[in-house]
C-alpha angles and dihedrals in degrees: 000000000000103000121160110236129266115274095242119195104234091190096054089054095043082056100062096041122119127281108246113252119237122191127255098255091202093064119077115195114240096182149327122210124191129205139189119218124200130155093350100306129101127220129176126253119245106173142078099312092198089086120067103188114216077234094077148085107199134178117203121201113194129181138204160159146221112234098202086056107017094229111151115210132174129225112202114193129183119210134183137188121226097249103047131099112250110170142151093303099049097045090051084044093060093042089058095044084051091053083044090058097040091244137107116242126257119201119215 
């Protein structure tokens, strides 16, 4: 039971890591809104918006504008943790917060 540990190649695995994301400089956030779903119905988060629990289903809306052309546009995503219930109801709830919004609704 006492085995030593693999030899694992550090460098092979830093090459496939992700690139870093870096943020489109010509859009400007107007706002993100978060909202919790549960059983069909939508409240807003008030609370810190930075955790996301594996508890959750949660849809972000999130605005913003160009600042070459000054178009707005909305981007309306739906997550859910692992261990929520996210069911019919919830699914049909998200769809209807993405038309509200004028957006189609992105799963994550």
């Amino acid at each position: 039971m006492n085995e030593s540990l693999p030899n694992v190649d550090v460098d092979a695995l830093l090459k496939f890591a992700p690139t870093k994301f870096s943020p489109d400089p010509n859009i400007l956030t107007i706002s993100v809104e978060i909202l919790s779903i549960n059983n069909g119905t939508a409240i807003p988060v008030l609370r810190d918006t930075h955790i996301f629990y594996d508890t959750e289903a949660l849809v972000i809306v999130h605005r913003v504008k160009a600042r070459d052309s000054g178009l707005a546009s909305t981007k309306v995503w739906c997550w859910h943790g692992k261990q929520c219930r996210f069911g019919e109801r919830e699914e049909k709830k998200a769809d209807e917060l993405a038309r509200r919004y004028g957006s189609t609704l992105v799963s994550i």
